[in-house]
N, C-alpha and C positions, 0 to 999 in steps of 0.2 A: 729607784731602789726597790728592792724586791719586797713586797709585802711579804710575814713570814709571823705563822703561828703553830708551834707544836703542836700537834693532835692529841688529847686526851689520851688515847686508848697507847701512846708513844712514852706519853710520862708515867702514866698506872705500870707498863713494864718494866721500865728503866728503878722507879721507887721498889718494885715489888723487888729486884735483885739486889740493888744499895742500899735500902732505906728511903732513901730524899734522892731530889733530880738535879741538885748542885751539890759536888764533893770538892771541886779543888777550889772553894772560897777560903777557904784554912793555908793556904801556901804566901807566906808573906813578900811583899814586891820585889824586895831584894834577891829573891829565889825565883823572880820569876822574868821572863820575857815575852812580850811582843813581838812573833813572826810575820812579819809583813810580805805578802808572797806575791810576785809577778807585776807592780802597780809600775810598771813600764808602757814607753810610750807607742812602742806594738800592738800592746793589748788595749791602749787607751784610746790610740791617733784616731779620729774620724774618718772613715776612709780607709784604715789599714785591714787587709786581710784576717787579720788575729781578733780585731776591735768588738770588743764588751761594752756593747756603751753603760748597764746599770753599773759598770764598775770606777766609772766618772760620778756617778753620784754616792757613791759610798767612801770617797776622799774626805771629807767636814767626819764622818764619823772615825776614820781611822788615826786624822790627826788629835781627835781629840781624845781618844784611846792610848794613842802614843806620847801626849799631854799629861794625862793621869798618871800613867804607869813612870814615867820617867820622871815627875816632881816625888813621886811615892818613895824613888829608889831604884826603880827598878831598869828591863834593857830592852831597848827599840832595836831590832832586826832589822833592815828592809835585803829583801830576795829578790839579786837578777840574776831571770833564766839567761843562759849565753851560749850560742852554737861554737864551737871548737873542734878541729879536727880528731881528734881524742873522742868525742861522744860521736860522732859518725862512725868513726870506728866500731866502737862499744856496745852501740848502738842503732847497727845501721839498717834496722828493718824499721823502726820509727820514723827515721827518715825516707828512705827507700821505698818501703812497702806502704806504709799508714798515708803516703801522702803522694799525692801527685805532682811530677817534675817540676811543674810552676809556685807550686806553696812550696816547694822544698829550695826550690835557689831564693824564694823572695823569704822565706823565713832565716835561712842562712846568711843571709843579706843583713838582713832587719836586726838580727840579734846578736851581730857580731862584737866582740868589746869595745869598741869603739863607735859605734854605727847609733845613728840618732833615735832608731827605732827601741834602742837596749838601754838606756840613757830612765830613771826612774820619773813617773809623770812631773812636771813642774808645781803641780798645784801640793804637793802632800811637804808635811814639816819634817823634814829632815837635819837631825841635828847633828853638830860635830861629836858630843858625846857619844849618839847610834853607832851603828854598825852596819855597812854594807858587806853582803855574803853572796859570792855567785854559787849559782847551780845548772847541774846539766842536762837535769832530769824532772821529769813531775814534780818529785819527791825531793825534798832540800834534802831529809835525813838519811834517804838509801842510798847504801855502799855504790862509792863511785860516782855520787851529785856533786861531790865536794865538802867542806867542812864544816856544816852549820853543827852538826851532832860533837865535835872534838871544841869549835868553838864555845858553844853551849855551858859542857862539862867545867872545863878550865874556869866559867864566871861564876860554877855555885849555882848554874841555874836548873831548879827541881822543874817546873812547870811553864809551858807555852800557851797564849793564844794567838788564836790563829787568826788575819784576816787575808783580804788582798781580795784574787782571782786567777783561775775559776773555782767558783767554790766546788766544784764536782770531780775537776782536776787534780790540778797540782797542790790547791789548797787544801781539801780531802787526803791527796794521797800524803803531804807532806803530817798531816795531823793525827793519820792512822799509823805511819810509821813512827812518830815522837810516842805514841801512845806504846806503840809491841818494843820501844825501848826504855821507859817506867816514864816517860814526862808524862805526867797531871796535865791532859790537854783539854782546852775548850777551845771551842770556834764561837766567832760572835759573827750569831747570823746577819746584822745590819751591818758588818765589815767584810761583806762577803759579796761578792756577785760573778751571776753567771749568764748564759744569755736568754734563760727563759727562767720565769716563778719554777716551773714544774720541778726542772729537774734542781735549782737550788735547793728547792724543799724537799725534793727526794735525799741528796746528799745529806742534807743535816740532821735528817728523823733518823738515817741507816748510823751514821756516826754517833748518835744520842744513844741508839739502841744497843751498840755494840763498844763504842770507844772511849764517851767521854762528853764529857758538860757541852751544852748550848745554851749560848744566855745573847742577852742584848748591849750596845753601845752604854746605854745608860746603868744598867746594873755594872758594868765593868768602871766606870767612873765612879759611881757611888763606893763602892768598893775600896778605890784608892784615894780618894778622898778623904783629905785632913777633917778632925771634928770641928777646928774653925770652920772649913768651909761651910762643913753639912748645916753647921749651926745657920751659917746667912744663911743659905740656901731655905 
């Protein structure tokens, strides 16, 4: 897991334009959702062309975030990316240009509806009451990924956090876009991974500075956490 601590000179910015460095602790669970972004087994297999390995170790935090959130009341997402001839279409300098003819038929491969590589990792809690959401694109929310943004709406849900992988990718992009459409978004940096410290921590300082809450596993549990529990606790 990616060691991650916001830099001082990150939070003195963010307070000096809002006040304080956490705003969407005020959105109650039932308005809020868990997006769970990419924890497919593409990006998880050992060996696969895609494979994140820090993102095998941030499963223990994400189910226990989607633990909290969904005794609170609240709704578990989980996001798969899926190739489809439709986003080739739409999209076809992504495919085409950004990548070379051999990632582009093994990723086409890999992340078909069906194919074992698109299939969400084994280890993460997936409930019957969640919600699985495909997408087509980085971004769950941008016109044309599919319906995580119309699903959303329909449940009453004001605010998102974000986790999954890549935190610089699709997890960033889908959490700047929830944000320029009014979702209260945080990212929770220990639910997040990418394949190096560097640029995780670059991602999450530029989204704190410009979009929206960064907090941790544990304050997001604490948070939805009954006062029985906090009391044992």
């Amino acid at each position: 897991m990616h060691p991650f601590t916001m830099p001082d000179w990150a939070t003195r910015r963010v307070v000096g334009r809002q006040g304080r460095s956490v705003v969407h602790d005020d959105v109650p669970a039932s308005a809020t959702a868990f997006v769970v972004v990419d924890m497919q087994r593409y990006f998880l297999d050992p060996g696969s062309q895609a494979e994140t390995p820090p993102a095998r170790a941030i499963v223990p935090n994400v189910n226990r975030v989607a633990a909290a959130l969904r005794e609170a009341g609240g709704l578990v997402v989980w996001i798969r990316t899926l190739f489809t001839p439709e986003a080739l279409e739409t999209i076809p300098h992504f495919h085409r240009i950004l990548m070379q003819p051999k990632m582009f038929e093994a990723r086409c491969a890999a992340l078909a509806e069906d194919a074992a590589g698109s299939q969400l990792w084994p280890g993460l809690d997936v409930r019957d009451e969640d919600l699985v959401v495909r997408k087509t694109r980085y971004s769950g929310m941008i016109q044309g990924a599919g319906d995580l943004d119309a699903t959303l709406r329909s449940r009453g849900i004001e605010a998102i956090l974000v986790g999954g992988t890549m935190t610089n990718a699709c997890c960033e992009s889908t959490a700047r876009d929830a944000m320029m459409l009014n979702y209260r978004t945080t990212m929770i940096h220990d639910c997040n991974a990418s394949l190096c410290d560097e640029e995780h921590a670059a991602a999450l300082i530029n989204f704190h500075l410009f979009f929206g809450d960064v907090v941790g596993t544990d304050e997001i549990v604490r948070r939805y956490a009954s006062p029985q529990r906090v009391a044992a606790e």
